[in-house]
N, C-alpha and C positions, 0 to 999 in steps of 0.2 A: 728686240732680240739681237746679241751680238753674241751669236753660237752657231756651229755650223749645222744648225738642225738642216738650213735647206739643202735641198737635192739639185736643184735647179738653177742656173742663176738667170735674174730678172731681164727679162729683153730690156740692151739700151735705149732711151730716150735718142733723138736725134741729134740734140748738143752734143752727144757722147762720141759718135758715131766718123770714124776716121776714111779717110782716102789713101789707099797704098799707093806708095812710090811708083814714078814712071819717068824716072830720070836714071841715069848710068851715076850719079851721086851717093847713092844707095849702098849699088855695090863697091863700089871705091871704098867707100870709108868700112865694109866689113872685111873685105880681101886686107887694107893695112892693118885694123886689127887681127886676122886673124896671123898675117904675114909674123907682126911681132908678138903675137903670144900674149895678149893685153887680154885684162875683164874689162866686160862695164855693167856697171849696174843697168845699165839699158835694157841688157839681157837676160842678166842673171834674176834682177826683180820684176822681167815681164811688163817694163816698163809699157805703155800705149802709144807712149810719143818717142818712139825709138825709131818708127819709119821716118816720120818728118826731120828729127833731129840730124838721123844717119843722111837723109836725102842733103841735109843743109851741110854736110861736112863735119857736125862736131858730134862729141860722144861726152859722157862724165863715165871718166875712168877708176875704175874700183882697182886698187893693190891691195897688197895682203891675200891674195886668191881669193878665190869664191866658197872656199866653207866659214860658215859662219861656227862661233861658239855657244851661239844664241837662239831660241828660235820665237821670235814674234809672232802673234797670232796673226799679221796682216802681210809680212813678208815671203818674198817667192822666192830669197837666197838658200839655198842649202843651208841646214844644218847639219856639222857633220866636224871630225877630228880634226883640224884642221893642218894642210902639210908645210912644210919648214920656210920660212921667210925666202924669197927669191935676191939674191943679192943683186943680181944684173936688171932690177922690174922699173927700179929710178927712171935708170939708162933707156929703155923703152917708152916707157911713157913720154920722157922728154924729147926723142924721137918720133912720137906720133904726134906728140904736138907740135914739132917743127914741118914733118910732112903737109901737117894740116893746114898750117901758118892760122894756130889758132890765137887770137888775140884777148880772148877771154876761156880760162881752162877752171872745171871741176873737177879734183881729186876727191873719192870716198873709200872707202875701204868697208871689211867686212868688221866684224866685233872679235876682235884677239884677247880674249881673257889668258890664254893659255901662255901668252907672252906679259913679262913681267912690266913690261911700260905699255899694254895695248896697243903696241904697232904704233907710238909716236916718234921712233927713230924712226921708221920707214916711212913718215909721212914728209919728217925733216927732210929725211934725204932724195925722197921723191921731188919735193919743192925745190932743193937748191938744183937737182940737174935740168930741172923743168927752164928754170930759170936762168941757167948757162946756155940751155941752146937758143932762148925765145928770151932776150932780151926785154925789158919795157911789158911783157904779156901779165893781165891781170890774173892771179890764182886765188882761186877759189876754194876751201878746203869743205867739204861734209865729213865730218869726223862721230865716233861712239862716243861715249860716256869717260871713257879712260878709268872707271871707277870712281870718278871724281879727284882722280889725282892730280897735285897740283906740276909736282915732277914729271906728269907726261904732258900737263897743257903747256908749260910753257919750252918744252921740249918743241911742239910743231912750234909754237909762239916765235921761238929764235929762228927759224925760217922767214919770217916776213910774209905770212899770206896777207894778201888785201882784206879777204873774208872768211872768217870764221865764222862754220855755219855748224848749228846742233840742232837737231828736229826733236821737240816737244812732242811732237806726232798725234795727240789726243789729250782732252780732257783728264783731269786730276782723278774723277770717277772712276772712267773707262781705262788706265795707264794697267792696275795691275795683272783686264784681261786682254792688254792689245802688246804691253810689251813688255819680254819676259826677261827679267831681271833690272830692268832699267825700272827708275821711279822719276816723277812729275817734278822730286824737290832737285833730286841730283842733277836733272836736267837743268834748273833754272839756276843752279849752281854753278856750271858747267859756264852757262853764257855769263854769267854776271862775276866770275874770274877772271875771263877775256877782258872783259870791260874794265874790270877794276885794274888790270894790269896796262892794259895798253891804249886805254881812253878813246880818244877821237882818232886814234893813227888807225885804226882797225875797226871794221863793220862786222858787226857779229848778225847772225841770221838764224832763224826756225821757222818753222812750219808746221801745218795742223794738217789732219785728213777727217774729210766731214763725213758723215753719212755712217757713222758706227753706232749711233743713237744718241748723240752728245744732244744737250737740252742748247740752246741760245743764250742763254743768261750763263753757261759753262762756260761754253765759247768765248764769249767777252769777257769774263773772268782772269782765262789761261791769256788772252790777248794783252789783258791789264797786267798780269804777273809777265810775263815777257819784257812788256815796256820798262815795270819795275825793275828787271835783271838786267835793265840797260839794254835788250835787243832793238837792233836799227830797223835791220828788212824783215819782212815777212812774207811768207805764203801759202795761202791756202786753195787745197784742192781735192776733188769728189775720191775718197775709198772704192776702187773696183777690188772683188774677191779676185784673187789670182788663180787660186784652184779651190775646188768644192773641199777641199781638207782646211782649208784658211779660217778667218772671220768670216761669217755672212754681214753681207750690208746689208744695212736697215732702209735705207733709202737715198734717193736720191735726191740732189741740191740742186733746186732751180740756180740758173746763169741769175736771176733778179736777185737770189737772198746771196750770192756771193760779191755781188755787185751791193749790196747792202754792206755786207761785212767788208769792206773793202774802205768803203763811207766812213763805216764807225771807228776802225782803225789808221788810216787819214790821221780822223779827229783825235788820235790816242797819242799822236807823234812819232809813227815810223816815218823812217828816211823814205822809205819804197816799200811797198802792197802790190803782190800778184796774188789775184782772188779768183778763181773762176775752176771750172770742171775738172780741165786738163792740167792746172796746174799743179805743176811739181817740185821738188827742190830744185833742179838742175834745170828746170825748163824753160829756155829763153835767158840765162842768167845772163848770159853778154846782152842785154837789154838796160843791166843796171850799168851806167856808168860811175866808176867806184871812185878812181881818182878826181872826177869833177866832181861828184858829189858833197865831196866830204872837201874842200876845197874851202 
């Protein structure tokens, strides 16, 4: 069942199950965001690992506001008209990354259909201020679909992010009840333009959310078609419903079979696999080291 028949949502497992903050690090990083007027998907999609990350000083900062044009059945961003592009949000963001002296930064934004290049000038430009104030700092991009256009990928492209990340988000079955207007091909389109444009200088990334009723043999499939789009990194990690109007999850993923899928993928040829419960696009990403890597 991936419908919101339930009423209820399932008691976590204990893998699941988080520790709040007990550090003055917490509040720090929400008083500067709120100080500058910044989103982050942290909050806006109900993230789980929003205590830990804000404890640890970083955040993955969402531009473009917080209404989406979109509404995904597993997403907790607003859907709504979205309001007019922030000219001064660059300027901020490249500010809280310098407060924060973060040395590994996630930009995402919300899905701008409404704007005729889906918000890739303002990822441009979000990048280049990022990068005036924080010298040397790796950027990381989570970007939409753009429509599959080629004029707005290589729009961010001419920025210089280290990684281009697009999330696949589920199986080829599951895509046209989990995410609404985007498709399984336009995604693998999306990463394997990256690739074919800018080769080895650039790490392309996706990620899968398990637990929506994807079969195993799905799984490895969209993994295989990933690699074929030229995708480096990957990650995958457990679907919680966000609110009882969402998807209902079908179940939960042992920490073993993630650690399986981790193995198999390994073996498939990614550069980097982050496999497990809590995993997220943004979570732990300064984990990858992008410039030795690819080195």
């Amino acid at each position: 069942m991936t419908t919101t028949e339930l009423k209820t949502r399932p008691r976590l497992p204990e893998w699941l199950r988080i520790k709040l903050p007990t550090s003055d690090s917490f509040a720090r990083t929400r008083n500067l965001l709120g100080e500058l007027k910044l989103h982050t998907v942290c909050e806006s999609a109900k993230c789980p690992n929003h205590w830990e990350c804000w404890e640890k000083g970083t955040a993955t900062f969402m531009i473009a506001g917080d209404r989406c044009t979109r509404a995904c059945g597993f997403c907790a961003v607003s859907t709504a008209k979205p309001l007019p592009l922030e000219a001064d949000e660059p300027l901020r963001v490249a500010e809280a990354t310098r407060r924060m002296k973060l040395k590994h930064v996630v930009i995402t934004a919300v899905a701008r259909d409404d704007v005729a290049d889906g918000g890739a000038e303002h990822f441009r430009l979000t990048i280049e201020e990022v990068r005036k104030l924080n010298p040397g700092i790796v950027i990381e991009v989570l970007v939409p679909d753009f429509q599959d256009s080629d004029e707005s990928i290589e729009r961010v492209l001419a920025a210089n992010p280290q990684i281009f990340n697009h999330n696949l988000e589920t199986v080829r079955r599951l895509t046209p009840e989990v995410r609404h207007r985007a498709t399984y091909d336009r995604s693998l389109s999306v990463l394997k333009k990256v690739k074919d444009k800018r080769g080895h200088t650039i790490y392309t990334k996706s990620g899968l959310m398990l637990g929506l009723g994807e079969r195993e043999e799905e799984v490895l499939t969209a993994l295989q078609d990933l690699r074929a789009a030229g995708c480096d990194i990957l990650t995958l990690g457990q679907y919680l419903q966000p609110t009882l109007k969402h998807l209902a999850m079908v179940e939960f993923v042992s920490p073993e079979k993630f650690a399986e899928y981790k193995v198999r993928a390994d073996a498939m040829g990614f550069v980097h696999v982050a496999s497990g419960p809590m995993v997220r696009s943004s979570y732990h990403a300064d984990e990858f080291n992008a410039p030795a890597a690819h080195g």
